[in-house]
Structure formats: structure tokens, C-alpha cells
C-alpha positions as a printed NumPy array, in Angstrom:
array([[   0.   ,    0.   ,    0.   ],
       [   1.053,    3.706,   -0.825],
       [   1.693,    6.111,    1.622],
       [  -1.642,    7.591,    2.406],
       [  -1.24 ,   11.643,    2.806],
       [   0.774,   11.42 ,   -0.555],
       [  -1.718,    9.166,   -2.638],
       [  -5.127,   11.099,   -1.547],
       [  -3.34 ,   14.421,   -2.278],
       [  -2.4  ,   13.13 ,   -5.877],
       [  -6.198,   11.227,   -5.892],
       [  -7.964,   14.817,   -5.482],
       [  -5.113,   16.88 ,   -8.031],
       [  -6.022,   13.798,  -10.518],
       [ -10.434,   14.517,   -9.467],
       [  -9.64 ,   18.472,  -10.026],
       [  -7.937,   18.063,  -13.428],
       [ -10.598,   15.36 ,  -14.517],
       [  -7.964,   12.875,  -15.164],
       [ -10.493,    9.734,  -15.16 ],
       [  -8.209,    6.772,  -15.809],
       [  -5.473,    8.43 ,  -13.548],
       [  -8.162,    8.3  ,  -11.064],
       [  -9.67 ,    4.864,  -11.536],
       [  -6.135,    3.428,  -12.043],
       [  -5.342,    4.814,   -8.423],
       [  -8.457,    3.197,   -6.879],
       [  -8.315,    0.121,   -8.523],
       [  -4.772,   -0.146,   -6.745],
       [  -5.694,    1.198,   -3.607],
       [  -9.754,    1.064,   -2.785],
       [  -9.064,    2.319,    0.499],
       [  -8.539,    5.863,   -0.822],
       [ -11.941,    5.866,   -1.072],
       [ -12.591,    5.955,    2.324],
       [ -10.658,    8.985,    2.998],
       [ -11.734,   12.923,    3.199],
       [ -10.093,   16.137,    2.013],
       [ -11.518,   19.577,    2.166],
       [ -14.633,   17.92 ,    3.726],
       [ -15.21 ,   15.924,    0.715],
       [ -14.757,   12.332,    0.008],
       [ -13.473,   11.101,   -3.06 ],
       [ -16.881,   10.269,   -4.758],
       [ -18.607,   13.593,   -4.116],
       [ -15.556,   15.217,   -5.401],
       [ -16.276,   13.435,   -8.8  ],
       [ -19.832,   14.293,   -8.604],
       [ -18.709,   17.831,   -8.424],
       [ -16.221,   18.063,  -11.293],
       [ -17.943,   20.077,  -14.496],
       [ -16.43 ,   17.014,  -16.771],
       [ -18.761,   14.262,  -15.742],
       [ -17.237,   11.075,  -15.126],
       [ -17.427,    7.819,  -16.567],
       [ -19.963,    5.438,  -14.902],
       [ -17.44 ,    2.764,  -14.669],
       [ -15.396,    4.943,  -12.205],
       [ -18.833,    5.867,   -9.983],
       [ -19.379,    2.232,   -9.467],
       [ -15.802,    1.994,   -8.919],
       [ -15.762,    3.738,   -6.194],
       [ -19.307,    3.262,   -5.11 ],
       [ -17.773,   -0.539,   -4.559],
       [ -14.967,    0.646,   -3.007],
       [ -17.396,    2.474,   -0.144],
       [ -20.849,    1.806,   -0.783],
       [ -21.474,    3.982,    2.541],
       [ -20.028,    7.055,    0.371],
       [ -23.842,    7.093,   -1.218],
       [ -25.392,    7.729,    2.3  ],
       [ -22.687,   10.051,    3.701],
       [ -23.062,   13.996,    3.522],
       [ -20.275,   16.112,    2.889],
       [ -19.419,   20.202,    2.152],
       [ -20.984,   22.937,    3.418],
       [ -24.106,   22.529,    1.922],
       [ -24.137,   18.94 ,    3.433],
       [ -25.142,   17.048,    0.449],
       [ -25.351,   13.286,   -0.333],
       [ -23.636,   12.599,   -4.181],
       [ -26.633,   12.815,   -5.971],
       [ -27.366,   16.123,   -4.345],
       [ -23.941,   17.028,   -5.899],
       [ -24.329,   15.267,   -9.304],
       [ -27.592,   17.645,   -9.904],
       [ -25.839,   20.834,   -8.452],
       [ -22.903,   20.857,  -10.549],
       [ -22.85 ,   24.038,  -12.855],
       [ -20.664,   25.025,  -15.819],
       [ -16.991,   26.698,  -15.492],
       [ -15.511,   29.141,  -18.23 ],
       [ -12.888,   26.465,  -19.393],
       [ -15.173,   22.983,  -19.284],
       [ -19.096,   23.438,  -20.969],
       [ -22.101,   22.288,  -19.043],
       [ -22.879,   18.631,  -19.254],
       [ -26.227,   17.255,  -17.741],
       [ -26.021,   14.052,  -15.772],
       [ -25.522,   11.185,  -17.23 ],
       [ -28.888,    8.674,  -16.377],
       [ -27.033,    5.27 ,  -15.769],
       [ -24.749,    7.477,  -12.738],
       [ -27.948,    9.277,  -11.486],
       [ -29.522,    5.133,  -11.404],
       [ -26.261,    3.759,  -10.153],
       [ -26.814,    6.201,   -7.077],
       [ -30.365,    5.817,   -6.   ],
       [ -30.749,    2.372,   -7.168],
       [ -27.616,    1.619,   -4.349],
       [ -29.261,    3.873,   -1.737],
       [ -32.963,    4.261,   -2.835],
       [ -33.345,    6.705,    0.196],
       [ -31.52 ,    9.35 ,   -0.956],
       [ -34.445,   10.367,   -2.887],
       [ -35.903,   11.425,    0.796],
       [ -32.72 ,   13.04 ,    1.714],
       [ -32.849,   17.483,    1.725],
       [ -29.688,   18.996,    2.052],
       [ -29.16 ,   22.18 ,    4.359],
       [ -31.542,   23.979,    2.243],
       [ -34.095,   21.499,    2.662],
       [ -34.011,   20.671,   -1.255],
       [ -34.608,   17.289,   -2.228],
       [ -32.694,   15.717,   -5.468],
       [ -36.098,   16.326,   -7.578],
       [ -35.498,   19.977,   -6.638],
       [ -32.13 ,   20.067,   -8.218],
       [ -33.216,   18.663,  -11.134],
       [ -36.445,   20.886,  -11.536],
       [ -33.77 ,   23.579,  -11.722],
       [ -30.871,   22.399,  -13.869],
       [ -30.808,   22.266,  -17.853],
       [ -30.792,   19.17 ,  -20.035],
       [ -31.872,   17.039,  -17.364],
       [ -33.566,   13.95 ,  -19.147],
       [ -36.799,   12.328,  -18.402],
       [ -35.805,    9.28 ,  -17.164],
       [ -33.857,   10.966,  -14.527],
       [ -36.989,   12.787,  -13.253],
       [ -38.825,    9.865,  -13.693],
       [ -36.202,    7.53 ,  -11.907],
       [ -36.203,   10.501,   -9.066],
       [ -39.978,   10.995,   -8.512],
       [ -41.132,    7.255,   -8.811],
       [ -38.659,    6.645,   -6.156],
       [ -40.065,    8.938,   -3.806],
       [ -42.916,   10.63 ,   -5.297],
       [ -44.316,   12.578,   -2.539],
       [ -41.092,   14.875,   -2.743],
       [ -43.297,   16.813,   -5.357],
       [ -44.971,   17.915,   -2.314],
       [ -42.012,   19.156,   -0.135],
       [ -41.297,   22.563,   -0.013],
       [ -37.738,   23.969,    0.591],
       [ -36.322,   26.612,    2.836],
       [ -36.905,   29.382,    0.286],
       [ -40.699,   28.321,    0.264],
       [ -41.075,   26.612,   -3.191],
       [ -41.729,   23.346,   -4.478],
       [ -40.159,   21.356,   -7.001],
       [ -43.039,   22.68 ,   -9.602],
       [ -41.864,   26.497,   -8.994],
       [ -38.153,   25.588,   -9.978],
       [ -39.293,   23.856,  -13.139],
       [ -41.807,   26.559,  -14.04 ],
       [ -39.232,   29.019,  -14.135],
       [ -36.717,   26.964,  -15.715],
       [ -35.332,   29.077,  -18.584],
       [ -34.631,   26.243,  -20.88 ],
       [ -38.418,   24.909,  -22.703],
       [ -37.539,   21.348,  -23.01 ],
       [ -36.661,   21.051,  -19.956],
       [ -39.282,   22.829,  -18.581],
       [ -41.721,   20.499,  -20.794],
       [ -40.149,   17.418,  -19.081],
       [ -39.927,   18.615,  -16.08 ],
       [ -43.797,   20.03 ,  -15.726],
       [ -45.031,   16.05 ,  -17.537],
       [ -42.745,   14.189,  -14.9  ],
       [ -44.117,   16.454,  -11.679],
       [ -48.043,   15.467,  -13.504],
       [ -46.545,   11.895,  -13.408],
       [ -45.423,   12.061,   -9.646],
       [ -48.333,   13.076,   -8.094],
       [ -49.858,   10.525,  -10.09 ],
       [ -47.397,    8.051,   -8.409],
       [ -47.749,    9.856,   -5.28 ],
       [ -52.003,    9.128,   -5.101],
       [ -51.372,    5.696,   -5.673],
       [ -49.119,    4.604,   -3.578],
       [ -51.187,    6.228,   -0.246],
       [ -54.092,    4.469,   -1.545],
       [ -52.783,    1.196,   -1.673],
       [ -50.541,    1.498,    1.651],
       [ -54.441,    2.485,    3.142],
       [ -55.987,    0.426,    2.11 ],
       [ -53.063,   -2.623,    3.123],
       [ -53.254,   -1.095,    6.115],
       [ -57.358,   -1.401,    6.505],
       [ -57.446,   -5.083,    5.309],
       [ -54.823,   -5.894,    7.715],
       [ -56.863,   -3.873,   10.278],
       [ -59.707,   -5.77 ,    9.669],
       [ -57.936,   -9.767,    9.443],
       [ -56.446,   -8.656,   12.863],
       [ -59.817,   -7.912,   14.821],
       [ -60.999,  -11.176,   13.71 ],
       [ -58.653,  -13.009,   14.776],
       [ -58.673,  -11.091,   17.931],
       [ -61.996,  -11.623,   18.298],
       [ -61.736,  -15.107,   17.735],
       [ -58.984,  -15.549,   20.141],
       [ -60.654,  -13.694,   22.677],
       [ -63.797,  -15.951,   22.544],
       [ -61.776,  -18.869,   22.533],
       [ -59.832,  -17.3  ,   25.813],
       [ -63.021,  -16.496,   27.149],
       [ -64.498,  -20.246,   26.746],
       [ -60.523,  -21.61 ,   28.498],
       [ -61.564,  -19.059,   31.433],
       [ -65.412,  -20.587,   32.279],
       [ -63.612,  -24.055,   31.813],
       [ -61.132,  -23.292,   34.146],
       [ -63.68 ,  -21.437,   36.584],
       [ -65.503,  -25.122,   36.464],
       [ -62.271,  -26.811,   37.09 ],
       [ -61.547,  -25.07 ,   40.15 ],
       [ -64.72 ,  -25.566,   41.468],
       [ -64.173,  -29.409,   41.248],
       [ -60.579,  -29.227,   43.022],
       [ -61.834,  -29.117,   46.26 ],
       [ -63.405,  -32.539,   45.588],
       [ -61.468,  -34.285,   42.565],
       [ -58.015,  -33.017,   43.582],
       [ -56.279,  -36.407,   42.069],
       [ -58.532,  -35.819,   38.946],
       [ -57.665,  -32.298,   39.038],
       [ -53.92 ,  -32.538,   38.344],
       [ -54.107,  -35.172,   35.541],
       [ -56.39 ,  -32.452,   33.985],
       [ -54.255,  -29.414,   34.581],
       [ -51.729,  -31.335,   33.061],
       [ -54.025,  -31.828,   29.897],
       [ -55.099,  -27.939,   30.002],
       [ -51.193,  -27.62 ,   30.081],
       [ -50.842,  -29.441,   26.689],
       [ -53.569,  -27.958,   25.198],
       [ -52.842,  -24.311,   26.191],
       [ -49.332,  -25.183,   24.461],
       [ -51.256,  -26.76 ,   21.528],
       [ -53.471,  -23.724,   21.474],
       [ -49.993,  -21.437,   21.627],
       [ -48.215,  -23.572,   18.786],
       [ -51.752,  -23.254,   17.16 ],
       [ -51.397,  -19.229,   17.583],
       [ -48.15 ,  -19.102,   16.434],
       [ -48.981,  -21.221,   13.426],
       [ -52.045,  -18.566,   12.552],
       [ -50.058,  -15.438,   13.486],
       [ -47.023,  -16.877,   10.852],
       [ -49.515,  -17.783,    8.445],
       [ -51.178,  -14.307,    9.082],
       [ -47.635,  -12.503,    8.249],
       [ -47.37 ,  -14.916,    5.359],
       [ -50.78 ,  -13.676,    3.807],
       [ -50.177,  -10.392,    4.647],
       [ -46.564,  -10.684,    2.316],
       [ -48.24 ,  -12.52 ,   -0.181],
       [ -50.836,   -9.672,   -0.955],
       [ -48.366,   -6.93 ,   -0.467],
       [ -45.863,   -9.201,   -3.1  ],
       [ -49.581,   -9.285,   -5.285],
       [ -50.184,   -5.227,   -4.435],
       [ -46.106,   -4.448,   -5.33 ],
       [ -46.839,   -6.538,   -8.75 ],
       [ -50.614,   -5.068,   -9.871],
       [ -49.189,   -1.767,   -8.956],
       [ -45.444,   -1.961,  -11.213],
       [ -47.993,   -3.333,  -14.019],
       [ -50.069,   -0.196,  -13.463],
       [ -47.349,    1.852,  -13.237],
       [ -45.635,    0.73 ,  -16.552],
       [ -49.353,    1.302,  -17.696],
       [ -49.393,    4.723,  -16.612],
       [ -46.204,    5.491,  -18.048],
       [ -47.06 ,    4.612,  -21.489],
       [ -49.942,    6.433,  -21.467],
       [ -48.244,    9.289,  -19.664],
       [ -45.674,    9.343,  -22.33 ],
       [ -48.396,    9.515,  -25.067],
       [ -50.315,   12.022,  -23.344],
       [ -46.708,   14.448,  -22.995],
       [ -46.517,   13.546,  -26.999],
       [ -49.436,   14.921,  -27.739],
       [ -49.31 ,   18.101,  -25.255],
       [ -45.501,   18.743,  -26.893],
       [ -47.565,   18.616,  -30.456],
       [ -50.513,   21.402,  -29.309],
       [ -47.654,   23.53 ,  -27.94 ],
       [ -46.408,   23.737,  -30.818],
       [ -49.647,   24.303,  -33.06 ],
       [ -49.976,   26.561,  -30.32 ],
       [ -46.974,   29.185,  -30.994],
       [ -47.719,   28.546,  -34.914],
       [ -51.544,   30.049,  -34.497],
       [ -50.15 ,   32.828,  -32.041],
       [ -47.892,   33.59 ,  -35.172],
       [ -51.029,   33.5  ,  -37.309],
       [ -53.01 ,   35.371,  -35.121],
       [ -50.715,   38.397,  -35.148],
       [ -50.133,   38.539,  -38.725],
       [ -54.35 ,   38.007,  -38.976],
       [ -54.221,   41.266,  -36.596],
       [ -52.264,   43.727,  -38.635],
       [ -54.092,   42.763,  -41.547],
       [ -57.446,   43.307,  -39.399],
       [ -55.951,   46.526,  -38.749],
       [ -55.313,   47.298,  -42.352],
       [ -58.593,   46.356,  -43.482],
       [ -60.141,   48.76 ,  -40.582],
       [ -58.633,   51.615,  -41.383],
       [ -59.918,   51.041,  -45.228],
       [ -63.542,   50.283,  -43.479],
       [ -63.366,   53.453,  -41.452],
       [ -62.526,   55.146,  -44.512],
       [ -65.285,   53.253,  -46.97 ],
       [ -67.562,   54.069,  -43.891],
       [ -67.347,   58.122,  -44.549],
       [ -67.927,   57.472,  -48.623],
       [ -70.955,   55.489,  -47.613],
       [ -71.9  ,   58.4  ,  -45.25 ],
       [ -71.275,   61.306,  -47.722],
       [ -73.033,   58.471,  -50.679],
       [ -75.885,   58.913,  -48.526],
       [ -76.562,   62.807,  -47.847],
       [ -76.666,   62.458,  -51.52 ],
       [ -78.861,   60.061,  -51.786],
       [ -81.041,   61.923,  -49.363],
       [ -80.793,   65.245,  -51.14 ],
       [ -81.638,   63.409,  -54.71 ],
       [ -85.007,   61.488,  -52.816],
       [ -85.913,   65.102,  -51.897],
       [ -85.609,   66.047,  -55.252],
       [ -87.601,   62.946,  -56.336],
       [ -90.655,   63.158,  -54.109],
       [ -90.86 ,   67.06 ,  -55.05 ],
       [ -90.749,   66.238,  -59.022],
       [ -93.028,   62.857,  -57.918],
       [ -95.766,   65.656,  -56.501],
       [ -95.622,   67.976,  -59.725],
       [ -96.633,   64.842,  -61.586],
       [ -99.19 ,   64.08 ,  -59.742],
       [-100.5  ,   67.365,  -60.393],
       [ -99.835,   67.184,  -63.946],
       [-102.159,   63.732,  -63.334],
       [-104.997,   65.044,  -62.264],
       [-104.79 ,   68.08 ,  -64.178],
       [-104.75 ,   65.441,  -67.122],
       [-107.63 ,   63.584,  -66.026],
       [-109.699,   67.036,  -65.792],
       [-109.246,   67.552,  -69.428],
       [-109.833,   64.137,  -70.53 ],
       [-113.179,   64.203,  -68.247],
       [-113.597,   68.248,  -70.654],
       [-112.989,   65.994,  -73.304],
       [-115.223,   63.243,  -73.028],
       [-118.444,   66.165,  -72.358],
       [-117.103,   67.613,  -75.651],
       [-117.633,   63.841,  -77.269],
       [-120.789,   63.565,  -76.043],
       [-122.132,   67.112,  -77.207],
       [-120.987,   66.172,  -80.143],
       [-122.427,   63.391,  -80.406],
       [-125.611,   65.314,  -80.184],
       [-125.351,   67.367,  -83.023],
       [-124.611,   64.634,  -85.169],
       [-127.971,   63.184,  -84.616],
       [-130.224,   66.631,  -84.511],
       [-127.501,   68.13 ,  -87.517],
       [-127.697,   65.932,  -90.794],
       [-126.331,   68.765,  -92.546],
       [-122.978,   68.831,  -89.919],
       [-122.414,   65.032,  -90.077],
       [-119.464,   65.897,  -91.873],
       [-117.901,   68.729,  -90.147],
       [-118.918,   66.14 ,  -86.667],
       [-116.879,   63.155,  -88.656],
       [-114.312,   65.587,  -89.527],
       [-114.52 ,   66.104,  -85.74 ],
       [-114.515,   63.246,  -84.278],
       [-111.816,   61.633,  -86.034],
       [-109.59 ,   64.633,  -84.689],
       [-110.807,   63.653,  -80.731],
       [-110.2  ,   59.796,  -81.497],
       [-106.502,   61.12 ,  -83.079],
       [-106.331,   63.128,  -79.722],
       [-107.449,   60.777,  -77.339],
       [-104.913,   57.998,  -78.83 ],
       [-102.341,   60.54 ,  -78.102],
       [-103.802,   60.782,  -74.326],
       [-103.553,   56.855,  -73.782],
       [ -99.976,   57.366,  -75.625],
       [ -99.426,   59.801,  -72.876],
       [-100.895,   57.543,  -69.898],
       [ -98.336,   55.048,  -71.148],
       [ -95.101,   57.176,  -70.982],
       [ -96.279,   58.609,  -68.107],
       [ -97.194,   54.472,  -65.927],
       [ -93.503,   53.87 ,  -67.914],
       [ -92.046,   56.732,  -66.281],
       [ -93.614,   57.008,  -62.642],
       [ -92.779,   52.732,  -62.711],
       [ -88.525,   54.016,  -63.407],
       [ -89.055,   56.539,  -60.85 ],
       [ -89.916,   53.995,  -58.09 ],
       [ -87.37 ,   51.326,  -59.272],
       [ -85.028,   54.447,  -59.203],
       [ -85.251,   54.552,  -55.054],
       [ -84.259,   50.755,  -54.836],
       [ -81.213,   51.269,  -56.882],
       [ -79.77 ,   54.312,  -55.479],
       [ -76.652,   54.132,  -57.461],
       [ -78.159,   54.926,  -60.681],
       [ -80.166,   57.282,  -59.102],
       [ -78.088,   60.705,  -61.238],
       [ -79.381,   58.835,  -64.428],
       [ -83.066,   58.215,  -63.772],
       [ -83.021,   62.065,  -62.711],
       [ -82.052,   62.584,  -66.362],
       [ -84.829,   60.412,  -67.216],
       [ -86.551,   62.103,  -65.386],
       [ -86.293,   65.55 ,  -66.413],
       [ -86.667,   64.171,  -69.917],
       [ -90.105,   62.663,  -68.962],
       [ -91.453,   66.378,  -67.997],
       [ -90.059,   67.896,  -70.993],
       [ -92.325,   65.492,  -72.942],
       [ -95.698,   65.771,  -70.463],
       [ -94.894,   69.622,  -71.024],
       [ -95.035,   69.505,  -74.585],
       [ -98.181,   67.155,  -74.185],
       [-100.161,   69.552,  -72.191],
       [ -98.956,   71.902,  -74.935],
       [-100.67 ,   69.665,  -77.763],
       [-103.682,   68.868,  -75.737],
       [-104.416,   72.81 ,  -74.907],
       [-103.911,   73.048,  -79.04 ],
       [-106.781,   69.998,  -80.025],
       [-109.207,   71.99 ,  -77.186],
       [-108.707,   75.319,  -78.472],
       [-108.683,   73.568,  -82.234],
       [-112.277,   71.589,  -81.428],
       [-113.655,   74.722,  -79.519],
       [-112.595,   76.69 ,  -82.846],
       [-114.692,   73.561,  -84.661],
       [-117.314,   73.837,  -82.618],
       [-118.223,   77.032,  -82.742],
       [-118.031,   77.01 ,  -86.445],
       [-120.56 ,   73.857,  -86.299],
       [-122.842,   76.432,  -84.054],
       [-122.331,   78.958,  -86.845],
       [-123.525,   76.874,  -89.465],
       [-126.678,   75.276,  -87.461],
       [-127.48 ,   78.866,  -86.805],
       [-127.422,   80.081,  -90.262],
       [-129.21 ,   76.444,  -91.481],
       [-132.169,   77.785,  -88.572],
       [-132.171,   81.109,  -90.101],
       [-132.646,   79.852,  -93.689],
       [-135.491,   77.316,  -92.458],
       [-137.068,   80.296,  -90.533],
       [-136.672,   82.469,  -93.94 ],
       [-138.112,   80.125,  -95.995],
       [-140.938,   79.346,  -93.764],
       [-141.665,   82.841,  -93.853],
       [-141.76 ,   83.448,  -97.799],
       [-144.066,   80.31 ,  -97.908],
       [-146.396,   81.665,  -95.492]])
């Protein structure tokens, strides 16, 4: 063996540097170095605390070397190695290197309890690795099905595992972190519910059989009670049947004995059936887990791609606003016009009306006209032609009237459809005006035939007159 002082100095220069084979070539000669401290450290949390991460074949070196190494806690933070292996940060010469799984296994697997374990900050291992980047999810997993009710432990600082990996800064980690936490609780649920309810069924096997045992001491106490009472007379008797209590009491103790180990024996059996259901659950759980973190990763990111869409949507929304607000004030300027042309509209649909009835009046002057004329044709022989002559001219005229009616039912019926189609409104007020140019010029025409048949008329009273006079002469010059 090496002298001591001199080979753990040269074991921890070898740890500092990261010299890994010079290190495992030193233990493999001497596993005792293991053993020994320096700066407060032994030689396995000094690996865990070196930026280059070591090989696993050196951990479990020296993890065989001192196996006691995993339970021991050393610095000033008094940490076990795994505490270490998680805390370990980057330096400007050596990059940062996550922990490797099979070292982080190696660790718990050989003390299982260090899951449990806070340091002097009260932080578990699962806070550590909540906090650190790159972590994988086995780790977390391997950490929290371990012991998963460390999700609920909160440190000195006040926060639980969940706060460190919410405010993790790097997003897979955070991801893997925030599924494996879901997954621990999970674990955590179960495993009080099945430790319950182990603990109610075993509750409720060991009343009965107290029960039973108490009725069966109760039934050895009323035989014993009669025995007594026949020692006084049967003392011989007696004896021989103490002695035969004696072996039954002992067959009744090997009996209880028997029961109790066969009561411990059931009781292993369905917590060796519970441990079994509840790893086929778990695997269960995981898959599904895993699936469900899938599928969660995949919304996230349709997530960030519709937040992308959603802002570009909004500046075109934006866009297209401004162009609305600004369509909006044509509209409302489109529409004092189109207010100012009805006005216009209902004031030109009024004259016509006027014009209407003004119309109707003369063809009602008319039609007296036809009728008095009429008349003379059948008291005037001697007129029938001028009345012919005359009538033709009202049958021209009144044609022209219906021609009139027409254009204007044509006109009012443009007018109307005008106000639904607002748009073409400037040209149907051309129309328009064109339409009252031509009733204008037919009021002209129709005060023409009037003054033209009164003209005729009074020539036919003429005529009639001058016919009465001749009769009146010639009646005279006969008489």
C-alpha cells in the first residue's frame, strides 16, 4: 500500500484536473482511498462535483470501493452525491454537461433513500433537477417514482419542485420537467391508496382473529372457573387435567403461532400481489403518460404557430379597418346624396301628380265635348261631316292621351325602381327631367286639339245657326 497523505493528495489533483483513468487506475490499486476525506469531501462527491462528468465505470468503482459514500453527507451545503451530481454548474474552461442517467440510477438504485434526503436547504434531489438544464426524463422519472411525494415538499426558500421547473429558462426542460411532476403526483395518489388500504385489510384480518382468540380465551376461562370448582373434591382428577389444560394451552400457543405466521405470510403474499398489480399499473401509466406528454408537446407547438397566425391576422385586421373606417365616410357622404336626390324625387313625384290630375280634368272636358258632339250629329244631318271631320280629330287626340298615360305608368314605374337602386339614381333624374319635358309639350298639344275643337265647334254652331235662319226664312216666304 502507498503512503496515504501522498496518494489522496495526488487522488484529489487527478479529481480536479478530470484525469479519469489516472483516477480509476489509483483506486483500482488502492480502494481504500476511497474511504478517505479532504476539504470535507470524500473522493466520490468530489467526482460528482467536477464540471467534466465522469465515466460510470469509475462511480461504481468507487461506489464498490465504499458503498457507505452514497449515504454520507459532505461540504458545506451537506449534500449526499446525488445532491452534488444535480448541483454541478458550468466553469468558463469545461461546458455544461447534464447528468448522465445510468450514474444518477447507479446512485439511487444503491441507496434508494436518498431520494428522501434534503440537504441544508431542505431541497430534495427532484429539486435540483427541476432547476438544472438538459436534465432527461428518465432521470426525473427515476427521481420521482422513487419517492414521489417529494413533489410535495417545499424547501427553505418556500417553493416546491413545480416552482423551480416553471421558471426553468430552458423549454424542453421545462416540458419534461412540468409532464414528470403530472406523473409524480400521479405516483404519489397511488401509492397512499394502496398502503391504506393494506393497512385497513390488515386492520380488519387482525380484529378477527382477535376476536376469535378472545372468545376462545373467554371459553378456556369458564372451563377453568368449572375446574376449580371441582378441586376441592377431585383433587387427584384435578392434576391429571391441569396437566391436559397444560398441553392444550401449548397446543393452542403452537396453534397461535402457526395462525399469526400464516397471518404474516398472507399479509406478504398480498403486499408481493399489491407491489406486482401496482409496477404493471405503473408501466401502464407510463405509457400512457408518455403519449399524453406527446401529444401536449404537439398542441404547444400548433400553439406558438396560431399565435404567429393570429398576429399577422391582426395587422391585416388593422389594415382592413382603417380602409372600413374610410369606406364608412364614402358610404356616409353616398348617402346625404342620396337623401338630397329622394328630396328632389318626391318634389318632381308631386308635380306629376299634379300634372295627373290636371290630365284627367281635361280628358273628363274631353269626353263632355264627345258627347255634345255626339248630339249634333244626330239633330244636324247637314254637320255630319264637319262632326266626322270632328270626331276623327278627338279619337286622333285621345290615342295621343292613352300614348301619354303610357309614358307617363312607364315613367312614374322608373321613378320607383329608381329609389331601390340608389346608385343609378343621377341617371333616372335625367330620365326624369326628360319625362317632364315630354308631359310639357303634351299639355302643350292637348291645350292646341281643345282650343282647335272649340274653334270647330263654334263654327258647327255657326252653321246650325245660319241652317235655322234659312229654315225660318223660308218658312216665312211660304207663309
Amino acid at each position: 500500500m502507498s503512503d496515504t497523505p501522498l496518494a489522496t493528495t495526488q487522488l484529489f489533483k487527478a479529481i480536479n484536473a478530470c484525469k479519469w483513468q489516472t483516477v480509476g487506475q489509483q483506486i483500482q490499486s488502492d480502494p481504500s482511498l476511497a474511504k478517505i476525506e479532504s476539504d470535507g469531501l470524500l473522493p466520490l462527491h468530489a467526482v460528482c462535483n467536477a464540471p467534466l462528468r465522469a465515466p460510470l465505470k469509475l462511480i461504481k468503482m468507487l461506489l464498490t470501493a465504499h458503498p457507505a459514500a452514497a449515504q454520507l453527507k459532505c461540504g458545506k451545503e451537506d449534500r449526499l452525491p446525488i445532491h452534488i451530481l444535480l448541483a454541478t454548474t458550468a466553469t468558463p474552461y469545461i461546458p455544461y454537461t447534464p447528468p448522465s442517467e445510468d450514474v444518477v440510477s447507479a446512485l439511487i438504485e444503491l441507496y434508494p433513500g436518498a431520494a428522501r434526503v434534503p440537504d441544508v436547504s431542505n431541497q430534495l434531489p427532484i429539486h435540483l433537477a427541476c432547476n438544472i438544464t438538459g436534465v432527461s426524463e428518465k432521470v426525473l422519472t427515476f427521481i420521482l417514482s422513487t419517492y414521489p411525494e417529494g413533489a410535495y415538499v417545499r424547501d427553505f426558500h418556500g417553493k416546491y419542485p413545480l416552482d423551480y421547473a416553471t421558471t426553468n429558462k430552458d423549454i424542453p426542460t421545462r416540458k419534461l420537467a412540468l409532464a414528470a411532476l403530472d406523473r409524480g403526483t400521479l405516483y404519489a395518489s397511488i401509492s397512499k391508496m394502496t398502503s391504506l388500504r393494506l393497512s385497513k385489510e390488515n386492520e380488519s384480518k387482525t380484529r378477527s382473529m382477535e376476536e376469535v382468540y378472545e372468545k376462545k380465551l373467554n371459553k378456556m376461562e369458564s372451563h377453568a372457573k368449572e375446574e376449580r370448582a371441582k378441586l376441592v373434591a377431585q383433587l387427584d382428577s384435578m392434576t391429571k387435567q391441569l396437566k391436559e389444560e397444560k398441553e392444550s394451552n401449548q397446543a393452542l400457543c403452537e396453534e397461535k403461532e402457526k395462525m399469526v405466521i400464516e397471518k404474516d405470510q398472507a399479509v406478504a403474499r398480498a403486499i408481493q400481489f399489491e407491489r406486482a398489480r401496482y409496477a404493471k399499473l405503473e408501466e401502464q401509466l407510463r405509457s400512457d403518460l408518455a403519449d399524453v406528454q406527446l401529444k401536449n408537446m404537439d398542441l404547444l407547438e400548433q400553439l406558438e404557430s396560431t399565435q404567429g397566425d393570429l398576429d399577422a391576422s391582426k395587422e391585416t385586421e388593422e389594415k382592413y379597418i382603417g380602409e372600413i373606417d374610410a369606406l364608412k365616410q364614402q358610404l356616409s357622404e353616398t348617402n346625404n346624396k342620396l337623401d338630397g336626390t329622394k328630396d328632389e324625387f318626391y318634389m318632381t313625384q308631386e308635380e306629376l301628380e299634379t300634372v295627373q290630375v290636371e290630365l284627367v280634368a281635361a280628358t273628363n272636358v274631353i269626353k263632355q265635348k264627345s258627347a255634345r258632339i255626339t248630339h249634333l250629329e244626330q239633330s244636324l244631318d247637314s254637320t255630319k261631316s264637319s262632326v266626322l271631320h270632328l270626331i276623327q280629330e278627338h279619337e286622333r287626340a285621345q290615342a295621343n292621351m292613352e300614348k301619354q298615360k303610357e309614358y307617363l305608368g312607364i315613367f312614374i314605374n322608373q321613378q320607383i325602381n329608381a329609389e331601390k337602386e340608389a346608385k343609378t339614381s343621377l341617371l333616372k333624374m335625367s330620365l326624369l327631367v326628360d319625362a317632364i319635358d315630354v308631359s310639357q309639350r303634351v299639355e302643350g298639344n292637348l291645350e292646341k286639339v281643345v282650343a282647335e275643337e272649340g274653334a270647330m265647334i263654334d263654327a258647327s254652331t255657326m252653321t246650325v245657326k245660319e241652317a235655322l235662319e234659312e229654315k225660318t226664312e223660308l218658312a216665312e216666304e211660304s207663309q
